[in-house]
N, CA, C and O atoms as a MOPAC input file, in Angstrom:
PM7 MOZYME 1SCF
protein

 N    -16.60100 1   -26.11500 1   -26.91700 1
 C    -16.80300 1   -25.17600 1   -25.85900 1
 C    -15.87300 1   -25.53700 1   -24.70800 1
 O    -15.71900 1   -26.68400 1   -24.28800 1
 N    -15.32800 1   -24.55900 1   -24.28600 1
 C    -14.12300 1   -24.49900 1   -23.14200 1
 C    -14.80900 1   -23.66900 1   -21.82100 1
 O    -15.31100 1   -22.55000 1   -21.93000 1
 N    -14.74100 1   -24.33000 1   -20.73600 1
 C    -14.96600 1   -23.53100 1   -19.41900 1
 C    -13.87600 1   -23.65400 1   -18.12500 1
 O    -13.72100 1   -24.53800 1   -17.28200 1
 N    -13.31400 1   -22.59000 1   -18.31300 1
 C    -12.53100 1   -22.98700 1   -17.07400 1
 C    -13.31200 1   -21.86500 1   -15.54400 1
 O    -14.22900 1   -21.05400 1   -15.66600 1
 N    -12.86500 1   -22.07300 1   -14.77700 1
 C    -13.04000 1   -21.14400 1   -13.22700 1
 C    -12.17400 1   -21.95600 1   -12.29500 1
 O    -11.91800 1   -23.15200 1   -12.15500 1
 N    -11.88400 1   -21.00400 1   -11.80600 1
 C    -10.64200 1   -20.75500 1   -10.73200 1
 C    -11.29500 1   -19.95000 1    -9.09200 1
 O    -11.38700 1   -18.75400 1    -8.81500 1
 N    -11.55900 1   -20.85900 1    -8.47800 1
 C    -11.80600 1   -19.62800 1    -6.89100 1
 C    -10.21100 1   -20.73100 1    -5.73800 1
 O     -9.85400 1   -21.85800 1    -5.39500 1
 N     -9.86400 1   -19.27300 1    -5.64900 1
 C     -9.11100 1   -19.61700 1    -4.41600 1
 C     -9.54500 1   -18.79100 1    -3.19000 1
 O     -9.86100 1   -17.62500 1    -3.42800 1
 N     -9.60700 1   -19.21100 1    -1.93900 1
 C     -9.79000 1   -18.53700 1    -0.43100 1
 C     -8.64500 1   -18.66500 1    -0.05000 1
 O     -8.05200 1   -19.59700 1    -0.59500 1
 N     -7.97400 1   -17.99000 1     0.81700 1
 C     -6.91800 1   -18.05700 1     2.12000 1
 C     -7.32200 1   -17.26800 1     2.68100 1
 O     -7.68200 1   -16.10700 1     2.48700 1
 N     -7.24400 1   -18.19100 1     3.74100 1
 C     -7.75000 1   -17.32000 1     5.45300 1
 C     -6.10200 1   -16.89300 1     6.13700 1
 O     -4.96400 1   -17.30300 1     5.91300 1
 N     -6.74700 1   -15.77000 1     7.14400 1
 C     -5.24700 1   -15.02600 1     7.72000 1
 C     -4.33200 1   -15.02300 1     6.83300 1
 O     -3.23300 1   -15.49800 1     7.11800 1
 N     -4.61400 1   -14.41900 1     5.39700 1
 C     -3.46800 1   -13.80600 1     4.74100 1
 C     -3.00500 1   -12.61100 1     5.55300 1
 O     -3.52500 1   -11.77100 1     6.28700 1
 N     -1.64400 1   -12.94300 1     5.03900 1
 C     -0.47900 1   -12.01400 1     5.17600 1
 C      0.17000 1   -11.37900 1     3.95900 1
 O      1.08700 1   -11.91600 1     3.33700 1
 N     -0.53700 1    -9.81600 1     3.56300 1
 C      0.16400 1    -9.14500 1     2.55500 1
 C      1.32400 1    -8.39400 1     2.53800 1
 O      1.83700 1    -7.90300 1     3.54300 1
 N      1.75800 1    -8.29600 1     1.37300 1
 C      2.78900 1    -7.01300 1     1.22600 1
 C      1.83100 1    -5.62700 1     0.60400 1
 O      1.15700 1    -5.80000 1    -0.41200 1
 N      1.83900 1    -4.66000 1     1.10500 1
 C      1.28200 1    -4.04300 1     0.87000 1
 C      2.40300 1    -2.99100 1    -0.45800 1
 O      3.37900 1    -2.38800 1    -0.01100 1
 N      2.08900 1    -2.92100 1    -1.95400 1
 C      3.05500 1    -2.33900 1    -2.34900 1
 C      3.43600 1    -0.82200 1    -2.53200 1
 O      2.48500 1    -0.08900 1    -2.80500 1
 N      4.51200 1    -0.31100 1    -2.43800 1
 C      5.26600 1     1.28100 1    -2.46600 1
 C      4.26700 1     2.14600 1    -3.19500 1
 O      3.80500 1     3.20600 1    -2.77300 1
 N      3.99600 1     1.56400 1    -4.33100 1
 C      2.70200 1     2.30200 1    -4.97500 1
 C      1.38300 1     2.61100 1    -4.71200 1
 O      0.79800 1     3.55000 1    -5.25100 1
 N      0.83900 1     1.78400 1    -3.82100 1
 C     -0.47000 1     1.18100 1    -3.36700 1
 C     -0.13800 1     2.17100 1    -2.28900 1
 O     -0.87900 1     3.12600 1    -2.06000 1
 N      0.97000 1     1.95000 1    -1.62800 1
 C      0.50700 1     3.03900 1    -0.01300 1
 C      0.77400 1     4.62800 1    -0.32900 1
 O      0.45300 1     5.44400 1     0.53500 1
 N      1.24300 1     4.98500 1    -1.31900 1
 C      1.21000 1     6.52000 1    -1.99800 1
 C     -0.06600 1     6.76600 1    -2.54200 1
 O     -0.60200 1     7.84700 1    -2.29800 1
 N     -0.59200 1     5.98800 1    -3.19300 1
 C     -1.74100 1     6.42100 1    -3.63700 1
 C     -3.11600 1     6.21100 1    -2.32500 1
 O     -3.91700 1     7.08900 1    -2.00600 1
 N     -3.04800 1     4.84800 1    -1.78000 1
 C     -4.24000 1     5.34700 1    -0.46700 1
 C     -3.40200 1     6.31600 1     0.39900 1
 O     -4.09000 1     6.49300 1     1.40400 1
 N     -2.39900 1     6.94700 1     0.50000 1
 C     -2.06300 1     8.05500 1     1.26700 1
 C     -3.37100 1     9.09600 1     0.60000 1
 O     -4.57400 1     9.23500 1     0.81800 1
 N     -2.49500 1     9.61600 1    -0.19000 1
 C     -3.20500 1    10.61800 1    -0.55800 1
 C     -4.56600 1    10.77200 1    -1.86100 1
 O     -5.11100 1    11.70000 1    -2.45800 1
 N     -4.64700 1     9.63500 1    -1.83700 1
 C     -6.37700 1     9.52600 1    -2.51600 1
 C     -7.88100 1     8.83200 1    -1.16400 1
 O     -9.02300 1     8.38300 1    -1.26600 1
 N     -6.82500 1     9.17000 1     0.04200 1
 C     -7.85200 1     9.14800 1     1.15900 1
 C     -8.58600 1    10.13200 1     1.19000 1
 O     -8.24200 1    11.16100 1     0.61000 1
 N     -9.96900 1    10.03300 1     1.99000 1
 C    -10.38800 1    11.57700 1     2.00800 1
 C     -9.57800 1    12.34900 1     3.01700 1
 O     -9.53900 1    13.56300 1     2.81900 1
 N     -8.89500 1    11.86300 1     4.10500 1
 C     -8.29700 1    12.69900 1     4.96900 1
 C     -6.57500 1    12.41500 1     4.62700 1
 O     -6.47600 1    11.60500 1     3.70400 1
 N     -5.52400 1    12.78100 1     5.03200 1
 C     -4.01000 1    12.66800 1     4.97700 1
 C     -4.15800 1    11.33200 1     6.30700 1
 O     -3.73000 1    10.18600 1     6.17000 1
 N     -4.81400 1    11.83200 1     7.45000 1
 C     -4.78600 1    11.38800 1     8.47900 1
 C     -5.66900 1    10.11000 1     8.60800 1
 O     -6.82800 1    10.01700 1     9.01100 1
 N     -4.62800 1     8.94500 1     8.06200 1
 C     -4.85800 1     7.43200 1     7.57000 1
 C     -3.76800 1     6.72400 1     7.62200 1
 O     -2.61200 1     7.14500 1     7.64300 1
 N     -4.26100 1     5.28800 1     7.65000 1
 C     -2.94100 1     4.47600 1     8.11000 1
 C     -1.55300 1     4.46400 1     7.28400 1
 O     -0.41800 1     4.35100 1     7.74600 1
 N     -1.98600 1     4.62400 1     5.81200 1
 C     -0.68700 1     4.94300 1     5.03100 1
 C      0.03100 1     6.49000 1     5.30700 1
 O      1.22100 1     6.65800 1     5.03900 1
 N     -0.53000 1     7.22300 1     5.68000 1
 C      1.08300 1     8.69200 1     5.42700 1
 C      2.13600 1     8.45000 1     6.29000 1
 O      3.32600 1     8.73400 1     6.15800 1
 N      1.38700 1     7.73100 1     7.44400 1
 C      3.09300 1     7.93100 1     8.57600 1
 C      4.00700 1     6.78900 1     7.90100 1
 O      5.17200 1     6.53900 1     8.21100 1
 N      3.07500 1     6.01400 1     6.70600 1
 C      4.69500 1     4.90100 1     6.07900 1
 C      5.43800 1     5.96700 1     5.60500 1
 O      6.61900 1     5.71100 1     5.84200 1
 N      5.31000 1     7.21200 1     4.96100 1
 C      5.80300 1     7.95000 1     4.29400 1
 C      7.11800 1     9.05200 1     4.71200 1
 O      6.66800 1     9.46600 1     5.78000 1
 N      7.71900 1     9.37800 1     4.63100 1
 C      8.60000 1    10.30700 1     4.71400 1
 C      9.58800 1    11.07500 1     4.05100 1
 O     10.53000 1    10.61900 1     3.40400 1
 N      9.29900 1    12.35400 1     4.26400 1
 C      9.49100 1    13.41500 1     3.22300 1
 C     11.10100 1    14.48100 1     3.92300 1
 O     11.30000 1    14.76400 1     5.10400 1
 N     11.80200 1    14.77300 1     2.97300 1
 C     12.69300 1    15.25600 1     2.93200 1
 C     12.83700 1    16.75000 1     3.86100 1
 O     13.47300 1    17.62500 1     3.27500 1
 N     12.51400 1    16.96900 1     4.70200 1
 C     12.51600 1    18.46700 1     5.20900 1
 C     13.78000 1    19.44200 1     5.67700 1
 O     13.90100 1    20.39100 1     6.45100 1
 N     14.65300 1    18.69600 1     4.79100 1
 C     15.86500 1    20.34900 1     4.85500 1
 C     15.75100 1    20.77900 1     3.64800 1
 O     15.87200 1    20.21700 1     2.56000 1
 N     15.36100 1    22.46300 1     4.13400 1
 C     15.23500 1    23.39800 1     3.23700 1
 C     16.58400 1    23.63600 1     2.41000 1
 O     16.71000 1    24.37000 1     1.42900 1
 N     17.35700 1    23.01700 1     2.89400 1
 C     18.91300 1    23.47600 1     2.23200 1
 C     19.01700 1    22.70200 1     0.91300 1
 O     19.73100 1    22.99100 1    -0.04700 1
 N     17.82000 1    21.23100 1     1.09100 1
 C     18.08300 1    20.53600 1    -0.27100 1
 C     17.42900 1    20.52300 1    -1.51400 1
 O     16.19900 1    20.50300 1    -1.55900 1
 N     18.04600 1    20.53200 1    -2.41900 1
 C     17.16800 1    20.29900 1    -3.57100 1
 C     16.52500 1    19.23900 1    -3.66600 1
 O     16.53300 1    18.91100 1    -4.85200 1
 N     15.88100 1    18.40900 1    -2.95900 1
 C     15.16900 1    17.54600 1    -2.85500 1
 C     13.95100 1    17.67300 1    -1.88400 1
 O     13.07000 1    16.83500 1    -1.69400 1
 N     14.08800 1    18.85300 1    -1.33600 1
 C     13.37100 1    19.40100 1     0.03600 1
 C     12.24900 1    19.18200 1    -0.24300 1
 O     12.06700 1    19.59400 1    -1.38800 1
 N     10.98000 1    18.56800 1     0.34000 1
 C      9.74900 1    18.32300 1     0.13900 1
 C      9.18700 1    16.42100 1    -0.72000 1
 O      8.26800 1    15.60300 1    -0.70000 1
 N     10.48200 1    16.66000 1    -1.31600 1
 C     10.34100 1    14.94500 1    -1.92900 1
 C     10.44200 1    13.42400 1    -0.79300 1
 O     11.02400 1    13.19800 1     0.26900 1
 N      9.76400 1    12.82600 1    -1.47700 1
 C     10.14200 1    11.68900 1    -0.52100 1
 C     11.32400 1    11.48200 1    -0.54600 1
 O     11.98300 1    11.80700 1    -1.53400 1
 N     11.93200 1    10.84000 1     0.62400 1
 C     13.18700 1    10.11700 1     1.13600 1
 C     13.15500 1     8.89900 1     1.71300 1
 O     14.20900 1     8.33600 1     2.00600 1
 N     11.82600 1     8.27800 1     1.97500 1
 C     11.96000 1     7.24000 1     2.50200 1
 C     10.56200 1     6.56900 1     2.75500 1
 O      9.74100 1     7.17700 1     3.44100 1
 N     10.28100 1     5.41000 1     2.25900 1
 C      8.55700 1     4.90500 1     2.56700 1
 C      9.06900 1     3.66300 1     2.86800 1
 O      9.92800 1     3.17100 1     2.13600 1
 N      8.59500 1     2.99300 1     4.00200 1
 C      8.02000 1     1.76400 1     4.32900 1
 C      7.68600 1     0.82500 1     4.30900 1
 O      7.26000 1     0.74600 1     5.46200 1
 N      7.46200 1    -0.28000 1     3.79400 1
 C      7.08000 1    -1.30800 1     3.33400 1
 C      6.85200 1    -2.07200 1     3.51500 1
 O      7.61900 1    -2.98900 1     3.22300 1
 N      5.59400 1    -2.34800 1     4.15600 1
 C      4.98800 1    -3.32000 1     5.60800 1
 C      4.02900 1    -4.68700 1     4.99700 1
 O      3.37400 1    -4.62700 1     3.95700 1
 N      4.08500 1    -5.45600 1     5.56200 1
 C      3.08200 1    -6.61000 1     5.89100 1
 C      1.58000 1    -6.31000 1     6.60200 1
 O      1.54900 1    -5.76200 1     7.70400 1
 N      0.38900 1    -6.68500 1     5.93800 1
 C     -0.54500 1    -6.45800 1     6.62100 1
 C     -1.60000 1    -7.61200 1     6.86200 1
 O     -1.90800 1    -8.39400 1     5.96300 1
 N     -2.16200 1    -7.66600 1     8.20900 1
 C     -2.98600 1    -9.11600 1     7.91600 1
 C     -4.27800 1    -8.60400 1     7.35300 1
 O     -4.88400 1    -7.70100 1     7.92900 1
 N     -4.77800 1    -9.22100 1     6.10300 1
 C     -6.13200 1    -8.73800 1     5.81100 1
 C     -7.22800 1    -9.99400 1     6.09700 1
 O     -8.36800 1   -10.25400 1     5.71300 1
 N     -6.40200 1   -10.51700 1     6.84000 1
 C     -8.02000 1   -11.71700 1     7.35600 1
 C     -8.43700 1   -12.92500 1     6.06600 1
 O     -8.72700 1   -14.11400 1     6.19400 1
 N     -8.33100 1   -12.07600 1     4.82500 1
 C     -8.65400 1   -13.29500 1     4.24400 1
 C     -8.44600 1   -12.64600 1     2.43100 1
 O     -8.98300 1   -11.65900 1     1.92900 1
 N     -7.63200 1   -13.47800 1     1.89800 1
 C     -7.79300 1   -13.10900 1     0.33300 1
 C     -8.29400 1   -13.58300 1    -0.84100 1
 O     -7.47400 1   -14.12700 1    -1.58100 1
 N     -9.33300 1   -13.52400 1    -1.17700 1
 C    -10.39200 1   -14.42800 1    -2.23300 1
 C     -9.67000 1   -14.21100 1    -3.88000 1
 O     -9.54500 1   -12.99800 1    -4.04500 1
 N     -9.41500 1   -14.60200 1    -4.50800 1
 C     -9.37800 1   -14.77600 1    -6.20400 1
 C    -10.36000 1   -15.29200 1    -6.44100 1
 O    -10.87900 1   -16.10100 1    -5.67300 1
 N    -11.02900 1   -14.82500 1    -7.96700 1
 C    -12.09500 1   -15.83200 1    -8.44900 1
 C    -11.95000 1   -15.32500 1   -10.10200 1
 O    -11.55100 1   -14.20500 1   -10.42000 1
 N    -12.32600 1   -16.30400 1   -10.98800 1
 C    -11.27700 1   -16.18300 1   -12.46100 1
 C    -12.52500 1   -16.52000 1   -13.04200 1
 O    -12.62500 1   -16.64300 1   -14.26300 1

């Protein structure tokens, strides 16, 4: 019989929050109007074929106070 467990704590972590992660709490918030959309930015000349697509997101550090693992 084998047992392993693993707990790690860190206090005042500092994340990367990733490109994927802030598209999806953008818009799987209940409101738009949340801390991820203004990372976001969307293409608005109508002249382009890209018009409406993203052009540009953000990619910030966030302190979450504290990050637990446990295995």
């Amino acid at each position: 019989m084998s047992l392993d467990y693993i707990e790690i704590d860190i206090e005042d972590a500092i994340l990367e929050v990733s490109a994927q992660n802030i598209v999806n709490r953008c818009y799987d918030s209940a409101s738009l109007d949340n801390e991820f959309c203004p990372l976001i930015s969307r293409n608005d000349n109508a002249a382009s074929a890209q018009s409406g697509g993203l052009d540009f997101l953000r990619q910030v550090q966030l302190n979450f106070g504290a990050a637990v693992y446990e295995g």
